[in-house]
N, C-alpha and C positions, 0 to 999 in steps of 0.2 A: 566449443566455440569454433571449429575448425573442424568441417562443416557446420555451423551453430543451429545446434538443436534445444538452445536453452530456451526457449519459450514455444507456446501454442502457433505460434504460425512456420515454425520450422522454415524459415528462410535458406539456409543452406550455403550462407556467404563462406567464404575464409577468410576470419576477421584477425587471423594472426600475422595474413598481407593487408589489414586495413577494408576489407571490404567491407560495406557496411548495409544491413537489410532494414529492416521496416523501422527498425530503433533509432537509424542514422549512426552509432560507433562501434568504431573500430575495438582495433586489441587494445587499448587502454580504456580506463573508466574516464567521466570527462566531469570535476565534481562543480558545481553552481557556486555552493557554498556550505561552510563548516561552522556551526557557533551552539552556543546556548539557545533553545528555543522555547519563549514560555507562552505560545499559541496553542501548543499542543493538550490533549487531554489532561486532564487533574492529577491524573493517576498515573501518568506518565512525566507530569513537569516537575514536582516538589520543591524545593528551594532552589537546586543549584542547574533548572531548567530541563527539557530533554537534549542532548548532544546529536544535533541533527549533521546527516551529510547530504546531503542535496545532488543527485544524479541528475546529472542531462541526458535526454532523448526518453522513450517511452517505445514499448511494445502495444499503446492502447493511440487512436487518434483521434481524442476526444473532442470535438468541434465547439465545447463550452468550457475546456481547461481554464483554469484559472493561473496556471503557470507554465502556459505557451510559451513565453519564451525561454525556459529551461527546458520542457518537455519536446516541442516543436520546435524550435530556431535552435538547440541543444545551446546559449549561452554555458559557458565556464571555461576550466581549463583544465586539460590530459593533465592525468596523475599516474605516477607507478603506485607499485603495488609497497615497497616501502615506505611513500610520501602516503599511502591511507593507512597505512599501520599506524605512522607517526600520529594521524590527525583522531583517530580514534583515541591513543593514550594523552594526547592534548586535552581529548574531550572528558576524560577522566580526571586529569590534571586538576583541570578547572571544575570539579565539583559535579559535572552532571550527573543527573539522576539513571542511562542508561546509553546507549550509544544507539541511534535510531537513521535506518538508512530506507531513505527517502527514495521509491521508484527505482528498486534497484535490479529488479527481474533479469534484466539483460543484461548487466553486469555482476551478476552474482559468482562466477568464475573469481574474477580477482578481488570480488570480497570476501571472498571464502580465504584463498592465500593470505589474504591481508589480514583478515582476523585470525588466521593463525599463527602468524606471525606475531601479533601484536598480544595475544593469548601469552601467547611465548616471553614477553616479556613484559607479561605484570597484567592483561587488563585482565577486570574483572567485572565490570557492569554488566548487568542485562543486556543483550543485544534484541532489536525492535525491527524486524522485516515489514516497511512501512509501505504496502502495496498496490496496486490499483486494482488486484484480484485477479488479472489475467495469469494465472502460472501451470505449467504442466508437472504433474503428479513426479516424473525423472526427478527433475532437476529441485522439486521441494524435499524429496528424496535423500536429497545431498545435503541437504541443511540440516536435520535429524541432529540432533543433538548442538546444535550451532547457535539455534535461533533459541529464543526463551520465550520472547513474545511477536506472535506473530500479529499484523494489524491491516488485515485488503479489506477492500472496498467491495463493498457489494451494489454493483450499479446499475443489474439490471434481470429481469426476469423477464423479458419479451426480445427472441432469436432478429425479429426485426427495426426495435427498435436500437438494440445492441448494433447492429448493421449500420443504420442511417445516424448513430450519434459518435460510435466509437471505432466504425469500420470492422468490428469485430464478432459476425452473426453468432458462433460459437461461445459467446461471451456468458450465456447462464449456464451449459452445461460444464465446460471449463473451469467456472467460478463456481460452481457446488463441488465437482470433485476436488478443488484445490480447499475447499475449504474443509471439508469433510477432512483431509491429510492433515491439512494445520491442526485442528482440535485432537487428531489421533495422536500425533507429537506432543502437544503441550495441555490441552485440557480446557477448562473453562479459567477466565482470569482469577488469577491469586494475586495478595497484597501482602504487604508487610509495611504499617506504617502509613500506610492511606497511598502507599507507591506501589505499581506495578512489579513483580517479579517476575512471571510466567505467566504464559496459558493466551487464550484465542478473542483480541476486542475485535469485533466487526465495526468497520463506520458505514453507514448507510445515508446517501445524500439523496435529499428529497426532490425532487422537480416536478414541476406542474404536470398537472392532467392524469397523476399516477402513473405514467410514464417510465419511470424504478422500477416500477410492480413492487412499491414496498410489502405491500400486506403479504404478497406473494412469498415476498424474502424472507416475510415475519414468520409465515408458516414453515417454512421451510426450516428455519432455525431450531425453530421450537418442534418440529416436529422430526426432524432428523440429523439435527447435530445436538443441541441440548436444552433444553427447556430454562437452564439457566447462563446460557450465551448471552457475553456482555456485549451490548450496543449503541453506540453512540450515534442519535436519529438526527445528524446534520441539515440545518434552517440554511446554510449560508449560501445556496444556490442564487446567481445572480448572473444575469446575461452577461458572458465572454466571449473573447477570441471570435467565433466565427457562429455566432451564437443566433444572431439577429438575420440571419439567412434563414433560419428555422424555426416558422411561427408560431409551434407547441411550445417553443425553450426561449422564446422572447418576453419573459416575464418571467418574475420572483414568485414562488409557490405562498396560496394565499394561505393566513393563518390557519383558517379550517385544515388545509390541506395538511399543514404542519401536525398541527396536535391530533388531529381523526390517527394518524400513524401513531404517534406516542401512544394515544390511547390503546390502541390494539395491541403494540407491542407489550404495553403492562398486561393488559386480562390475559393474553398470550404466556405471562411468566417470564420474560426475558429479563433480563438484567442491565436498564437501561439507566443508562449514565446520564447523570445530571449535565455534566460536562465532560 
């Protein structure tokens, strides 16, 4: 973090003086919010929900976030590295199913402390590196034995469309070696109980006009991470944030569009999640 090379665009601030590069935070993490979440995957919520922490700011700058104001305006508030220790053995406390940290690429420095510390005294959930896929191979390096289930986003297979939606032209080669890493750690998703324990869910969000390059993704999966890589092929795309400036991404992808991807991904052998 000093000079911060934890993510793909290597900014280079010293964020242990508070400088702050493309993510907007400084030396501490800045968390949104902390609770049970039962939005999340089937396989991830079970009765006592997923244990979500919700990080402000983002290494990706996504022009149809749908949680601009944590990712972009960073809403929350600075935490030390003992208050997210504590908030993880809270989330344990209360029954959740795993402890799932939400956009946390650029603060993975004092997630890492913090879940060692909190290791330290008592936790035991699954941990859930909940991503938007932007990660450099160093720093998922460091996770190696940390993470259980790893969960990015795959949002894009065209260098230019990556550019004009997420500011991030590097955004498919990036998000194949990072994901390639992920599965070399953990493998394809394992269950115990219809609940997640380890191994690599991809989420894949649809948007109009093929746009994703889903099929692209699809092959990709199936053809060189694993033919049985679990995916969860996300409908809920809908004009955000700064969305309606961009006339390919001003409208909901039509059903066709939806299922044509499902469909492939099945004949493909992928292990596509119902929810």
């Amino acid at each position: 973090m000093d000079p911060c090379t934890l993510c793909p665009r290597q900014c280079k601030v010293h964020r242990s003086n508070d400088e702050v590069g493309f993510c907007g935070i400084g030396s501490r993490p800045v968390v949104s919010s902390v609770g049970p979440h039962f939005g999340e995957e089937n396989v991830l919520v079970g009765g006592g929900g997923s244990g979500t922490i919700f990080f402000a700011g983002c290494n990706l700058g996504c022009v149809f976030c749908q949680n601009f104001d944590i990712s972009h305006h960073r809403h929350g508030r600075q935490v030390s590295i003992e208050q997210l220790a504590q908030a993880m053995l809270e989330l344990q406390q209360h029954g959740c199913s795993n402890v799932n940290f939400v956009t946390p690429t650029h603060v993975i420095a004092p997630i890492l402390a913090a879940l060692e510390l909190a290791r330290a005294q008592g936790l035991t959930l699954p941990t859930v590196y909940n991503t938007g896929g932007y990660d450099s191979l160093e720093t998922l390096r460091l996770l190696d034995g940390w993470i259980d289930i790893y969960m990015p986003d795959m949002k894009y297979s065209d260098p230019r469309v990556a550019e004009e939606l997420s500011a991030a032209p590097d955004y498919p080669q990036i998000n194949h070696q990072a994901v390639r890493e992920m599965h070399r750690q953990v493998g394809n998703l394992k269950t115990e109980r219809d609940l997640a324990t380890r191994g690599l869910l991809i989420r894949h969000l649809i948007l109009p006009e093929n746009l994703a390059g889903s099929f692209e993704t699809i092959d990709f999966l199936a053809e060189q991470v694993s033919r049985s890589t679990a995916i969860n092929i996300m409908d809920q795309y809908r004009p955000c944030y700064e969305a309606s400036s961009h006339p390919a991404i001003s409208r909901r992808p039509t059903l066709e569009e939806i299922q044509s991807v499902r469909r492939y991904a099945i004949r493909k052998g992928l292990n596509v999640l119902a929810r």
